[in-house]
Backbone bond lengths (Angstrom), bond angles and torsions (degrees), N, CA, C in turn:
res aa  C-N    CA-C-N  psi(-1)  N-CA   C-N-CA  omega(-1)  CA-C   N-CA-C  phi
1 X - - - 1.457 - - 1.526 109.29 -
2 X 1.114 126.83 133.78 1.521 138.42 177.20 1.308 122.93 -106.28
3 X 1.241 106.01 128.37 1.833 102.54 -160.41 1.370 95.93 -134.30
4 X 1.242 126.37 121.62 1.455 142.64 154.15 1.915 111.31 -63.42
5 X 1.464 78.20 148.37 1.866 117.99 -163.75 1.296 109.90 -126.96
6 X 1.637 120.45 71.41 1.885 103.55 171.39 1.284 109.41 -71.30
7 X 1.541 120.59 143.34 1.697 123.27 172.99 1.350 100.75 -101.98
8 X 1.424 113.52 131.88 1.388 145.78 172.25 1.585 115.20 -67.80
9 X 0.958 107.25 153.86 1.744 94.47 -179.27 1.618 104.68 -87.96
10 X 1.341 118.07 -1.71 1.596 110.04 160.08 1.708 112.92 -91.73
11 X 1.226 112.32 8.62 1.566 97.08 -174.24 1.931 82.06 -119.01
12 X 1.351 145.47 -9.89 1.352 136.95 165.25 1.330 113.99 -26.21
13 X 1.541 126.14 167.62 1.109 135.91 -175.53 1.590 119.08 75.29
14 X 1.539 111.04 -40.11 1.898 109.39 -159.26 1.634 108.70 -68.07
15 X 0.991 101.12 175.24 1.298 96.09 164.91 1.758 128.31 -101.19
16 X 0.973 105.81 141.51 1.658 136.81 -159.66 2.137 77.31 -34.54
17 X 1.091 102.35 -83.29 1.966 106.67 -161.24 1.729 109.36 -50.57
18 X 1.893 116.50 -18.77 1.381 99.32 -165.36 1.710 90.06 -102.06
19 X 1.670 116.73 -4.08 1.409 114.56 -177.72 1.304 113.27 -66.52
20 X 2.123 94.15 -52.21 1.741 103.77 -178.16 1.694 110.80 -59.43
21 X 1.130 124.66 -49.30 1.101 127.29 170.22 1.639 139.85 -19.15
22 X 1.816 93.81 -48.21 1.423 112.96 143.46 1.192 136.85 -55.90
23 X 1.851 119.07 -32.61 1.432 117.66 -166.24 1.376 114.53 -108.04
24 X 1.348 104.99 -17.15 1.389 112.48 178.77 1.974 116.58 -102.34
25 X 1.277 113.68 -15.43 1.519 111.85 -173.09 1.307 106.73 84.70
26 X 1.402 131.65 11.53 1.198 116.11 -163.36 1.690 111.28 -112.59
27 X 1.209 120.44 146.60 1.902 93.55 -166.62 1.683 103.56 -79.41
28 X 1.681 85.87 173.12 1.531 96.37 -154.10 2.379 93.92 -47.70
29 X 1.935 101.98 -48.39 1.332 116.26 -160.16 1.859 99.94 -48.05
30 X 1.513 106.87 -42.10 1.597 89.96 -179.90 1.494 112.79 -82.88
31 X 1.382 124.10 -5.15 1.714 107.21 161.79 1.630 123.63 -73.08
32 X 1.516 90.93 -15.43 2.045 88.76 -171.65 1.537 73.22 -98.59
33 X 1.036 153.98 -2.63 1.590 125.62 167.02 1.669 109.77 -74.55
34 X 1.216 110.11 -46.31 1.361 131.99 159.89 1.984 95.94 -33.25
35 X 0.940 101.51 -68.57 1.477 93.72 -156.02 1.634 104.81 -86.92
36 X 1.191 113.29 2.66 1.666 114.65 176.38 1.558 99.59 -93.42
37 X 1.735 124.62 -20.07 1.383 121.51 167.08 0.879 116.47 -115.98
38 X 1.302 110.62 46.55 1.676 121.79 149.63 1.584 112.41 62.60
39 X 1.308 116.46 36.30 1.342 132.10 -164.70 2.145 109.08 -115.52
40 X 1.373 101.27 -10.95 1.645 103.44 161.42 1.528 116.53 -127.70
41 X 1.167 101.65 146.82 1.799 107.24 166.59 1.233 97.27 -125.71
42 X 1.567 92.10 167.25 1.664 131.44 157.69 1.033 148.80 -101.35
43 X 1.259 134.05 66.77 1.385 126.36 -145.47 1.330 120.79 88.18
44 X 1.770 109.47 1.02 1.440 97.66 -159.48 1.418 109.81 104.67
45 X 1.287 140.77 2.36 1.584 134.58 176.45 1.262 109.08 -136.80
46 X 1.352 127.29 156.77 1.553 104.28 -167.07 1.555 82.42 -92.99
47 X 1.373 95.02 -176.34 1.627 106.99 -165.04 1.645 98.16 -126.86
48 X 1.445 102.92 162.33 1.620 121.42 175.36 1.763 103.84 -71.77
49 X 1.316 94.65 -171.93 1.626 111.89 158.56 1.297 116.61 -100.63
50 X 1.442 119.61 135.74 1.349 128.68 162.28 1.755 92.96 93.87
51 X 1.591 135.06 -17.13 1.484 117.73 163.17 1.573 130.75 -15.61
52 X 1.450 127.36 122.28 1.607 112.54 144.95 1.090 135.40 -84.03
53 X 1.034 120.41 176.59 1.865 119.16 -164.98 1.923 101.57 -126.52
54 X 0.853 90.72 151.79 1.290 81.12 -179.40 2.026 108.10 -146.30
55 X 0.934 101.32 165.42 2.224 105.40 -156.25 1.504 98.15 -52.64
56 X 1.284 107.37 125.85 1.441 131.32 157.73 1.625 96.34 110.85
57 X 1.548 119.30 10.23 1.829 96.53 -179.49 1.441 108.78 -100.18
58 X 1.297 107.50 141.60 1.290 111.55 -170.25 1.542 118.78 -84.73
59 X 1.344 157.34 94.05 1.299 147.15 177.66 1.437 103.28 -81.68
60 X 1.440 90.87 133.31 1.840 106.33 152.08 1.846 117.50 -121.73
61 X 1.557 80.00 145.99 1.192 95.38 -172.17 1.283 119.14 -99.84
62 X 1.416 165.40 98.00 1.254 165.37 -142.19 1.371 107.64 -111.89
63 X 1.634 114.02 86.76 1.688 121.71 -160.83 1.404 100.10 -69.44
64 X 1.159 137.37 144.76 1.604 129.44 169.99 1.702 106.33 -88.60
65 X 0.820 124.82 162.22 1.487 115.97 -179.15 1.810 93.20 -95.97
66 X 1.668 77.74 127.31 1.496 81.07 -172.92 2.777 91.07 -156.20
67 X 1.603 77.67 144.42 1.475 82.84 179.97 1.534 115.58 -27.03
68 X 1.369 120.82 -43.65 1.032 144.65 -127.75 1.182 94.13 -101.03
69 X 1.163 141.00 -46.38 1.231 152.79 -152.14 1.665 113.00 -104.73
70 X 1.313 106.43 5.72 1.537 96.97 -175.61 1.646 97.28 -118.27
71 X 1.375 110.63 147.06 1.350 124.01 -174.55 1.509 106.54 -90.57
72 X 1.515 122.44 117.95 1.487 118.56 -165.11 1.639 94.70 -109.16
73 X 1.609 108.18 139.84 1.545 90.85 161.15 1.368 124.29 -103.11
74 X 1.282 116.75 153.76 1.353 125.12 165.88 1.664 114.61 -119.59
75 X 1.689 100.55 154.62 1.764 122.10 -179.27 1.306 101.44 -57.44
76 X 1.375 149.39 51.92 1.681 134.48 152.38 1.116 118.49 -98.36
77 X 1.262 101.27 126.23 1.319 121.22 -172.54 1.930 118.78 -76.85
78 X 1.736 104.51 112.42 1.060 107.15 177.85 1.498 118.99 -117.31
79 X 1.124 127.25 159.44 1.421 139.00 -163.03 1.796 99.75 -62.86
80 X 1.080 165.78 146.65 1.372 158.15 -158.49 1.959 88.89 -160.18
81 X 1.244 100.09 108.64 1.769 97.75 165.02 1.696 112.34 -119.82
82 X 1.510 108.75 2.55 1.228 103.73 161.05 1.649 123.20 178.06
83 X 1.534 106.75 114.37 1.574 129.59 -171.99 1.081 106.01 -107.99
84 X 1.646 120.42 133.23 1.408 128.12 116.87 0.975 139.21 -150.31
85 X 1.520 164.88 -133.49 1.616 131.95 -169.85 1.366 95.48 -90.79
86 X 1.492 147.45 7.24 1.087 145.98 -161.76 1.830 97.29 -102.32
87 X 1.215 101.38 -69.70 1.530 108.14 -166.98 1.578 106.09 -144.62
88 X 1.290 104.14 172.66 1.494 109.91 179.49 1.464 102.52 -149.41
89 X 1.474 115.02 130.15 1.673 115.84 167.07 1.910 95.53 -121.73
90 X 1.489 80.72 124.35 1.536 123.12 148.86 1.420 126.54 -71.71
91 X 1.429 126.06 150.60 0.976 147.69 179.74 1.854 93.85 -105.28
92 X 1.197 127.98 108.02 1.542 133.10 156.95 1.273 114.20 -70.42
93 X 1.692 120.23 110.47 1.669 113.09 171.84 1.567 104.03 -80.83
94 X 1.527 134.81 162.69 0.949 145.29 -165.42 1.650 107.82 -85.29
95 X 1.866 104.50 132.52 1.477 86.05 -174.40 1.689 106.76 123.90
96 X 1.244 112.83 -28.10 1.411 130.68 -148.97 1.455 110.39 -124.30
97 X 1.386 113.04 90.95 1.592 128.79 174.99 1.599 100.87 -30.67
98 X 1.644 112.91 145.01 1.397 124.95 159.06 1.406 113.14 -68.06
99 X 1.009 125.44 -37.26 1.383 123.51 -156.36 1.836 101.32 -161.58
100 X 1.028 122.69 153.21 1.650 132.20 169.85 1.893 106.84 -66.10
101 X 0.989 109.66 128.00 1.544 116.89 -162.41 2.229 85.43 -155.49
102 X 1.788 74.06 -178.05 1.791 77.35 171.83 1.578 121.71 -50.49
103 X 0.940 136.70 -177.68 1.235 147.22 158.22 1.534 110.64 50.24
104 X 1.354 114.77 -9.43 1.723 103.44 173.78 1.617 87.09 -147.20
105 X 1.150 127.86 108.05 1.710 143.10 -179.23 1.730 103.20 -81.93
106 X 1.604 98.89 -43.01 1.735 106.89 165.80 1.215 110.78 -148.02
107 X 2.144 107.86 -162.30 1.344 101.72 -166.33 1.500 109.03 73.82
108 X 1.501 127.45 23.99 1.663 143.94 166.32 1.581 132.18 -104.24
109 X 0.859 118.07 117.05 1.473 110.77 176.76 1.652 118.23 -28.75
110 X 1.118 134.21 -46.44 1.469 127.47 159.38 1.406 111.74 -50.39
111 X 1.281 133.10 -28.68 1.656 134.05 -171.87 1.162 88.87 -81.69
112 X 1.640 145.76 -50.01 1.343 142.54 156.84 1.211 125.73 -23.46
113 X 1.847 117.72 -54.93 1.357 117.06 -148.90 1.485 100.23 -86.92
114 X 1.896 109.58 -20.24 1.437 118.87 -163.99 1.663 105.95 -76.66
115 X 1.106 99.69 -9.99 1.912 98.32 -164.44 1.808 91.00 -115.07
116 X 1.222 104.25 -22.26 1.984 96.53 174.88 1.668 85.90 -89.67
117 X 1.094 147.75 -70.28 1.836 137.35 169.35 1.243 119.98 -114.84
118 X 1.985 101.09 139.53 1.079 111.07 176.09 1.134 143.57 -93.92
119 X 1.576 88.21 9.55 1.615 104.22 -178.89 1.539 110.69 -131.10
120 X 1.923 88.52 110.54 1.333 99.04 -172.91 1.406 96.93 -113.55
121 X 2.194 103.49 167.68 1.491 79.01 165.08 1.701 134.94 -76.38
122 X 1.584 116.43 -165.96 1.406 113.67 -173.76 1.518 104.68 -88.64
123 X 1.216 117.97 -20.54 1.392 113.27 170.60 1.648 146.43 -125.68
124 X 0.803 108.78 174.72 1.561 120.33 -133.27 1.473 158.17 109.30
125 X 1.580 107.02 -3.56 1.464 128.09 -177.53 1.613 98.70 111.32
126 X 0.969 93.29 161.33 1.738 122.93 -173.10 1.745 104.23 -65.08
127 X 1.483 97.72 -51.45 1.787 101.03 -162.93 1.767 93.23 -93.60
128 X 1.228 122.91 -7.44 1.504 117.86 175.99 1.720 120.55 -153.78
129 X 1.797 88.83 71.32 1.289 94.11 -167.62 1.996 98.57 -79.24
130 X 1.330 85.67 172.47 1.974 79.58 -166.09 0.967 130.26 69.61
131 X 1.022 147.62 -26.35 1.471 160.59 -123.39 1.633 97.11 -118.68
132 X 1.781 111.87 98.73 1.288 120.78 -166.74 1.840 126.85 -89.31
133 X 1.994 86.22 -31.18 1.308 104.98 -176.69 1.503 83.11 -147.63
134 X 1.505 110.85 159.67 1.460 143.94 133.87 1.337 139.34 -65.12
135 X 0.930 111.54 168.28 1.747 142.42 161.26 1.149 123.33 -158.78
136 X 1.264 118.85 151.42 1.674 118.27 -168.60 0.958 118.39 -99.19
137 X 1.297 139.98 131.59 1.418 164.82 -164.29 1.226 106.07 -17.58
138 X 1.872 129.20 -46.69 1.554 141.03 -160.96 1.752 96.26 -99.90
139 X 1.541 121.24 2.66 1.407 115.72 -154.22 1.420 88.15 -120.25
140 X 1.328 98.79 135.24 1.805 117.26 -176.60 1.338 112.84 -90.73
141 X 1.283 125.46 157.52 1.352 118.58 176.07 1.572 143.07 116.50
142 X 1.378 127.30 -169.77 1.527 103.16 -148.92 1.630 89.73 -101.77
143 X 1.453 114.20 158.71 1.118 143.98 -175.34 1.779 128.14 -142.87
144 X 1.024 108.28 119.75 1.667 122.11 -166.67 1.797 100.85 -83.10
145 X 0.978 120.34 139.60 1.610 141.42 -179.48 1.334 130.03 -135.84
146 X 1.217 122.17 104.01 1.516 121.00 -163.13 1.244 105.44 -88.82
147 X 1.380 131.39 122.44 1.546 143.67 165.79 1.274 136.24 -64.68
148 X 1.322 115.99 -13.35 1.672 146.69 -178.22 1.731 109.22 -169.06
149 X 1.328 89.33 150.23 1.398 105.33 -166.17 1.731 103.99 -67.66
150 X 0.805 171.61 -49.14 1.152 162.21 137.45 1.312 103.90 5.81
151 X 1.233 135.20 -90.69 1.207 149.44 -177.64 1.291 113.52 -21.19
152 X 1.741 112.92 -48.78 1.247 152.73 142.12 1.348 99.64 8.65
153 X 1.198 94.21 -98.32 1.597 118.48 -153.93 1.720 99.91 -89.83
154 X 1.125 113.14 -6.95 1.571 106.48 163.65 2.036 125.89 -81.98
155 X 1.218 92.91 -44.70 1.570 106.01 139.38 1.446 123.78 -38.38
156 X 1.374 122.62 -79.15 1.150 145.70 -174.49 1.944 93.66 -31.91
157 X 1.602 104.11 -52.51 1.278 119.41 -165.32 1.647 126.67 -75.12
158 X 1.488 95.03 -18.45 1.468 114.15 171.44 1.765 114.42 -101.51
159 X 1.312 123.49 -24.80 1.382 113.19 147.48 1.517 134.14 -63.31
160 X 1.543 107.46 -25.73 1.490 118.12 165.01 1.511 127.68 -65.20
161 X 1.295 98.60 -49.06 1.645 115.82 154.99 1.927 134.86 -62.12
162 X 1.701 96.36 -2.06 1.480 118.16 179.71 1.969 91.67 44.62
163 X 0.806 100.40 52.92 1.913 113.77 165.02 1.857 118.11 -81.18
164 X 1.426 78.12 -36.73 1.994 104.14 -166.05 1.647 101.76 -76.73
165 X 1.192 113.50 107.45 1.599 117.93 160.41 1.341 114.92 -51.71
166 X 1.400 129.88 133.37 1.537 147.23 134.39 1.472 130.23 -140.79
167 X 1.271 74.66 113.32 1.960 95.00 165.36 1.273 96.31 -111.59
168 X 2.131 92.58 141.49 1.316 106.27 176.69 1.780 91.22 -130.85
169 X 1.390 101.01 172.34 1.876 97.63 167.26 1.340 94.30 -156.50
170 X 1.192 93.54 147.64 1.700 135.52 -150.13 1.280 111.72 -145.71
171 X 1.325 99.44 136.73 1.739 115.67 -172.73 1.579 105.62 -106.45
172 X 1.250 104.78 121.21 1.698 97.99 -163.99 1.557 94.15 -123.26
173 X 1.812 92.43 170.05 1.535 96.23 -178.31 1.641 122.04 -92.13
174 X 1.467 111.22 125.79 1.796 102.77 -155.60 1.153 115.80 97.18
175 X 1.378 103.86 178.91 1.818 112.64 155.46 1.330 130.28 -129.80
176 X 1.043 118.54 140.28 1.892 103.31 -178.03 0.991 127.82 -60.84
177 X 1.494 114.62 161.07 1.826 104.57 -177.69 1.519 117.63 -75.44
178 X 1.176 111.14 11.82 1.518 112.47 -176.67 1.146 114.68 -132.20
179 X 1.727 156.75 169.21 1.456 158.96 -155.93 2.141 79.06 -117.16
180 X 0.958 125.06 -32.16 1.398 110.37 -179.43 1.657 107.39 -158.97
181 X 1.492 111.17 161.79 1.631 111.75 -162.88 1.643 109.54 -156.62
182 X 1.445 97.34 168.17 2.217 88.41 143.49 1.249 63.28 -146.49
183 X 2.058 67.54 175.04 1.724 111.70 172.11 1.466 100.20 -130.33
184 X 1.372 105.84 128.14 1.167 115.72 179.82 2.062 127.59 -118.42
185 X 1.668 87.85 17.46 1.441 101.94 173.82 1.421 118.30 -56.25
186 X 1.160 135.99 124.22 1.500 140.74 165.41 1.280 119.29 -68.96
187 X 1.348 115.30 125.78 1.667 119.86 179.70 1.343 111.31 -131.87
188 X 1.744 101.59 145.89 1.365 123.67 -169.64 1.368 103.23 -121.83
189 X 1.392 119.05 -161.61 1.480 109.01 163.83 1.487 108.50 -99.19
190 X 1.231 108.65 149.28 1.465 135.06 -171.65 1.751 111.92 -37.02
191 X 1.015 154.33 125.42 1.338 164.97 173.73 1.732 100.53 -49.19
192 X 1.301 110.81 -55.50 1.789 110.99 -167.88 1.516 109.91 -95.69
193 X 1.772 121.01 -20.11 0.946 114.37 179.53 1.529 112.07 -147.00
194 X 1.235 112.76 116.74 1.903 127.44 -165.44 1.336 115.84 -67.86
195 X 1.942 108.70 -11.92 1.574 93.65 176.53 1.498 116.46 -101.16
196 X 1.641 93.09 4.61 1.865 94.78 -175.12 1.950 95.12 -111.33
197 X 1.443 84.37 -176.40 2.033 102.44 -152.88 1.802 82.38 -123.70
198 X 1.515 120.57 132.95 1.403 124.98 175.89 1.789 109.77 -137.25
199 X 0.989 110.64 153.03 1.522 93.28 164.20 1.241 119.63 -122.52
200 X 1.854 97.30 41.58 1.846 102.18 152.75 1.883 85.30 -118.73
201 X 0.911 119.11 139.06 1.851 140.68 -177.76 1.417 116.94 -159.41
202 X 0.949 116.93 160.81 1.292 134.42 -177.27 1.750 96.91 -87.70
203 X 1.012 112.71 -49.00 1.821 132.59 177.61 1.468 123.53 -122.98
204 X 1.601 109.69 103.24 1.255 116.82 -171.32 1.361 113.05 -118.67
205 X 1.394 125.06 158.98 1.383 129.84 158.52 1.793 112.44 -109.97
206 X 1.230 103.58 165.29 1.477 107.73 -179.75 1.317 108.81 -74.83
207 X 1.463 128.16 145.52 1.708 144.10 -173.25 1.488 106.38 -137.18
208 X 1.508 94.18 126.73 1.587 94.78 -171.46 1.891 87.68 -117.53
209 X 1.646 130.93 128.30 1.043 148.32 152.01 1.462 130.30 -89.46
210 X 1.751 135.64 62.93 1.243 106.08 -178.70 1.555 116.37 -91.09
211 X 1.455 120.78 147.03 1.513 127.21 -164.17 1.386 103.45 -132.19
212 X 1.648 112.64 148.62 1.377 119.32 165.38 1.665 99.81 -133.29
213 X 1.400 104.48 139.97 1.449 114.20 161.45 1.989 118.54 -66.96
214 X 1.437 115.64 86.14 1.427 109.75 168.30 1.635 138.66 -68.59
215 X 1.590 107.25 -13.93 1.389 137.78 165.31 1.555 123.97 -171.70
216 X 0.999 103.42 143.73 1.649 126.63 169.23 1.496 102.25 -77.52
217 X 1.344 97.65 140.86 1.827 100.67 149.29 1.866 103.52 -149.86
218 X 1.591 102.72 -169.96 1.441 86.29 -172.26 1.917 101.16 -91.03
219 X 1.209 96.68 116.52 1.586 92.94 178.02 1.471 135.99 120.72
220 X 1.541 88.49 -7.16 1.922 123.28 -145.78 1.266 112.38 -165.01
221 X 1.372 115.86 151.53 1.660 120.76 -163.09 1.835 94.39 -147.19
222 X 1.342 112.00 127.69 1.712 102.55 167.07 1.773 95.52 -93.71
223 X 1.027 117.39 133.56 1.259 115.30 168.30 1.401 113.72 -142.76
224 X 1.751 105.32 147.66 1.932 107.28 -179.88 1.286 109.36 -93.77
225 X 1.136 127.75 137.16 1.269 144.05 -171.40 1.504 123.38 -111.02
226 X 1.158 135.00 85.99 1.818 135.14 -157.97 1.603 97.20 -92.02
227 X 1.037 132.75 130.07 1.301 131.32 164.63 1.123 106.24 -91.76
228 X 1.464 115.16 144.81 1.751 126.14 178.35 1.704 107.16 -95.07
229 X 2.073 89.53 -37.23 1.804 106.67 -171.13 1.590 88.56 -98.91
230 X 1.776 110.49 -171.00 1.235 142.71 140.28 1.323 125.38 -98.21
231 X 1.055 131.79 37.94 1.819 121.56 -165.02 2.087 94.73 -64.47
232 X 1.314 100.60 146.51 1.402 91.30 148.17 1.628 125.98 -56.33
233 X 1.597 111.57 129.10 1.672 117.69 167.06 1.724 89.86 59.21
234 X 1.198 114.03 47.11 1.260 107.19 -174.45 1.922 97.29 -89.87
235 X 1.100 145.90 -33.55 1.277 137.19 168.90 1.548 121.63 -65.55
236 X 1.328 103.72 -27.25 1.651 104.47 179.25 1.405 112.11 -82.70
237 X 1.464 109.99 -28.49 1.565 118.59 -175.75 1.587 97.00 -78.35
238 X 1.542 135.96 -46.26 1.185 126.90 -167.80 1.702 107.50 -56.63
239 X 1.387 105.09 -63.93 1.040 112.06 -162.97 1.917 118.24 -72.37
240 X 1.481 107.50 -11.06 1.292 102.23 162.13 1.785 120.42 -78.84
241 X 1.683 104.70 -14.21 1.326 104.14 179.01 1.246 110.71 -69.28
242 X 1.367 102.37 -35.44 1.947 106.51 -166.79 1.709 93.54 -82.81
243 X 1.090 131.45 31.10 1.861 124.20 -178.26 1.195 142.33 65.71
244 X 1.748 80.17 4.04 2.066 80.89 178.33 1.592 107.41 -148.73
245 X 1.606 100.62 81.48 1.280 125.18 -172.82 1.755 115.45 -60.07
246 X 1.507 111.53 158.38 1.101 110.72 167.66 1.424 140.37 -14.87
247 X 1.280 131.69 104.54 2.083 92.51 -176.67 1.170 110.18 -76.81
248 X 1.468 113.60 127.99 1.583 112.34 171.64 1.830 107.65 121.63
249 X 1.437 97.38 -21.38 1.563 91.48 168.42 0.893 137.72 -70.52
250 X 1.398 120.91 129.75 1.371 129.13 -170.81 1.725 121.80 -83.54
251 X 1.532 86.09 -33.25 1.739 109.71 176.04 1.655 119.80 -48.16
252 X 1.718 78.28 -76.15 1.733 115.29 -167.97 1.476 135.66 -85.74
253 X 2.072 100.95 -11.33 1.315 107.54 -164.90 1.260 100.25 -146.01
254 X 1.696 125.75 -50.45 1.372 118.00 -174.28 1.496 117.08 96.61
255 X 1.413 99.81 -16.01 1.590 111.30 178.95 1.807 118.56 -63.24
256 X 0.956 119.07 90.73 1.454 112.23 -163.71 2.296 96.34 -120.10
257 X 1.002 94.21 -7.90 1.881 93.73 161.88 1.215 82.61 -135.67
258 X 1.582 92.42 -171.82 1.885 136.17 159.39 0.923 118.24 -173.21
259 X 1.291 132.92 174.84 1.028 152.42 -177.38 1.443 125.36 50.91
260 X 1.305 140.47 137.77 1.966 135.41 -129.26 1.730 84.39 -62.63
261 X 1.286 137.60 -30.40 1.268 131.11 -163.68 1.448 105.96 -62.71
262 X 1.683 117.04 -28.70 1.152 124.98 -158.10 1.426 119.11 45.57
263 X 1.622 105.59 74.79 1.696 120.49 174.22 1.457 100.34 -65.17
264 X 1.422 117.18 133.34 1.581 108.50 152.33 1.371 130.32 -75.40
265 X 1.265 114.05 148.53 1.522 98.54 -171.05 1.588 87.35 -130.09
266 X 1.771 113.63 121.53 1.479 107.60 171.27 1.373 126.90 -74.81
267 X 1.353 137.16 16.52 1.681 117.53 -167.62 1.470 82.60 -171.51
268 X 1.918 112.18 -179.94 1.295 94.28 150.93 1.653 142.28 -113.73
269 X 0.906 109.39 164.40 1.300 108.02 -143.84 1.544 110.41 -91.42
270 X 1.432 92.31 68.19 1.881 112.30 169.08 1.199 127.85 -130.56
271 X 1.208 117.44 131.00 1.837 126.03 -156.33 1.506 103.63 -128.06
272 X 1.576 110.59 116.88 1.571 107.30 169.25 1.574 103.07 -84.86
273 X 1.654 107.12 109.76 1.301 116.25 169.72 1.558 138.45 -73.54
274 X 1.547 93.80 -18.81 1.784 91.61 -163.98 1.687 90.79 -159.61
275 X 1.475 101.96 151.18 1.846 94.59 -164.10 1.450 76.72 -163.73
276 X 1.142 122.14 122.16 2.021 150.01 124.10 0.852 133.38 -110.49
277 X 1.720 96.20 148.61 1.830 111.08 -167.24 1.565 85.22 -164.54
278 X 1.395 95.99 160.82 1.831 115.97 170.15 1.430 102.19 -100.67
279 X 1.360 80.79 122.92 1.751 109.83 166.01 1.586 112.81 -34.13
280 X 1.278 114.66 107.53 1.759 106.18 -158.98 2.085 98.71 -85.30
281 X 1.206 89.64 37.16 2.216 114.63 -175.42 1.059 96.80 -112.44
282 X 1.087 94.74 -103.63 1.310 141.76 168.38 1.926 128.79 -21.31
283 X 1.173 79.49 -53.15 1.589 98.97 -168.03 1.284 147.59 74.31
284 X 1.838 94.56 -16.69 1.708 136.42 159.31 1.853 86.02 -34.58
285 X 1.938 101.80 122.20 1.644 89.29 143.74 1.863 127.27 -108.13
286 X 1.443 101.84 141.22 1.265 118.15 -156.06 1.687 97.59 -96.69
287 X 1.244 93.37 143.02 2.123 105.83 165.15 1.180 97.60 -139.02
288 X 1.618 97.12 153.31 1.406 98.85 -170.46 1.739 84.98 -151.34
289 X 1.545 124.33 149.44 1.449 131.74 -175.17 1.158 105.43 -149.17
290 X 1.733 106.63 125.32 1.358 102.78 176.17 1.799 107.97 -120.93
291 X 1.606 110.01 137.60 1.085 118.53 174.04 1.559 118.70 -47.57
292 X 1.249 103.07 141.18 1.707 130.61 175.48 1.643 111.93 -47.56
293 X 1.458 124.15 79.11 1.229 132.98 174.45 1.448 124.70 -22.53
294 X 1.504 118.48 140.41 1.389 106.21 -167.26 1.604 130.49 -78.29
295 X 1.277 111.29 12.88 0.977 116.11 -175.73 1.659 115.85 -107.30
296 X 1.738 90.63 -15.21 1.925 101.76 160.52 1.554 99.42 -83.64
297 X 1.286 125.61 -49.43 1.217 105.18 -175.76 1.669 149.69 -42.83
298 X 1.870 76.28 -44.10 1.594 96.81 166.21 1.522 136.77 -74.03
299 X 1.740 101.97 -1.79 1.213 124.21 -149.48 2.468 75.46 -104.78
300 X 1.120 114.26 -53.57 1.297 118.43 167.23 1.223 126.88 -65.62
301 X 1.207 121.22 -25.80 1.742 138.68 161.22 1.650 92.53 -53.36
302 X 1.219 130.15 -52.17 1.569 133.23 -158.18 1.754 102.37 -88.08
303 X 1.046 111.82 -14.46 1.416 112.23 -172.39 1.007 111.79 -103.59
304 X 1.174 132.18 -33.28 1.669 150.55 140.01 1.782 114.68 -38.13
305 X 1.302 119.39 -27.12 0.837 137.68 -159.38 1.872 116.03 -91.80
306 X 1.497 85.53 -35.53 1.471 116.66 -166.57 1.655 94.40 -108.59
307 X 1.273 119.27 -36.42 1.512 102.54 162.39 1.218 130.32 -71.18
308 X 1.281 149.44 -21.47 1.607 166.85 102.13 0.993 107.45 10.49
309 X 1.973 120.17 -57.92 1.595 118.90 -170.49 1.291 107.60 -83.49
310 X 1.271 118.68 -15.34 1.947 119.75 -174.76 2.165 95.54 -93.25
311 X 1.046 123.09 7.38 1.287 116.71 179.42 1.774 96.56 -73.37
């Protein structure tokens, strides 16, 4: 199966195997195998190793049928707040791969969406067809899914255009010096380490953070977080720059208790709450909000708990 790749003028510069790598789930070693057997082009030509791409070139990818590459569904039951032959948004519980990648093949929210519908669109990769935006594996919350390619690339076109509402809220370590803020640090990928996002890089894009403080506790801050950008890990990276990282990150912060009780906190503790976009049908614009998971709750139940006993 052959699946087309338009490059954006924010994805220019990368290189051709660490770009596909991103869009398809597939690791970087089986895309340059891909392209050492003459299985991608560029424009129409096959391409070298190590090529960049640059805005408007089109790559195709020529999937081989292979175990690996096919998206299986399975019966798990996920939260559904809104279907119809166009698209579907999910509720992501925390814990729960986007898509089949290394180390988790299934047991993914796409292995979910494929066995609740079978008609997804054709593009986007094999193991995450539709699949417009993310969230990260430890990150709770709602997620948009295109069902046909139209939908597809109309999506695709309203996250590019930062059209698409998201608020997320996040329990951070501390509190800020202000009741409300942005962060406007730019992040690239990390200088010493290629799988993390920093905003000291050699190659950055612009990151827009606006934040409000919704509660204090002793040790801990719930705060909403609106993105203007998309950077990858772009909320965990902001807010660990400004000193009061994720709670629960393992990546960006290290914060895995707080407070003198030393609460544990299992994951980290960020929830995409609320997500709009226009129906790329329809034209109806849709919001959709999902309640504060119980394992943030309980995580503020304890902090609340511990602020009371330090009075």
């Amino acid at each position: 199966m052959a699946v087309e790749f338009h490059v954006t003028s924010d994805e220019k510069g990368q290189r051709l195997d660490v770009y596909l790598a991103l869009k398809t789930a597939l690791t970087r070693s089986q895309i340059n195998k891909l392209i050492k057997d003459t299985h991608v082009s560029l424009n129409g030509q096959p391409v070298r190793h190590g090529c960049k791409i640059r805005a408007g070139d089109i790559a195709v990818v020529d999937f081989q049928p292979q175990e690996d590459t096919e998206l299986t569904p399975q019966a798990i039951q996920i939260d559904v707040h809104y279907e119809d032959k166009h698209l579907i948004v999910v509720d992501k519980p925390p814990g729960m791969p986007m898509y089949p990648g290394a180390g988790h093949r299934d047991g993914t929210l796409m292995n979910a969406v494929k066995w609740k519908t079978s008609a997804l669109a054709s593009v986007g990769g094999p193991l995450r067809p539709g699949v417009v935006h993310r969230i990260d594996k430890d990150t709770s919350g709602l997620v948009v899914i295109a069902l046909d390619d139209t939908s597809y690339y109309s999506l695709v076109e309203q996250f590019k255009c930062r059209s698409i509402k998201r608020r997320y809220l996040a329990l951070i370590y501390g509190s800020m010096s202000a009741p409300q803020g942005q962060i406007t640090l730019p992040i690239g990928r990390s200088k010493s380490d290629r799988k993390k996002m920093s905003t000291v890089s050699n190659r950055y894009k612009p990151a827009v953070t606006n934040w409000q403080t919704l509660k204090t506790f002793k040790g801990a801050s719930l705060v909403e977080a609106v993105l203007s950008t998309g950077r990858t890990h772009q909320i965990r990276v902001h807010f660990s720059a400004a000193g009061h990282p994720v709670l629960g990150d393992t990546t960006y912060g290290l914060k895995t208790c707080v407070t003198r009780a030393k609460l544990p906190v299992p994951r980290q503790m960020l929830h995409a709450a609320v997500l709009g976009f226009v129906h790329p049908v329809t034209g109806q614009h849709l919001e959709f909000a999902s309640q504060l998971p119980a394992d943030m709750v309980h995580i503020c139940s304890l902090l609340e708990a511990e602020c009371y006993n330090t009075k």
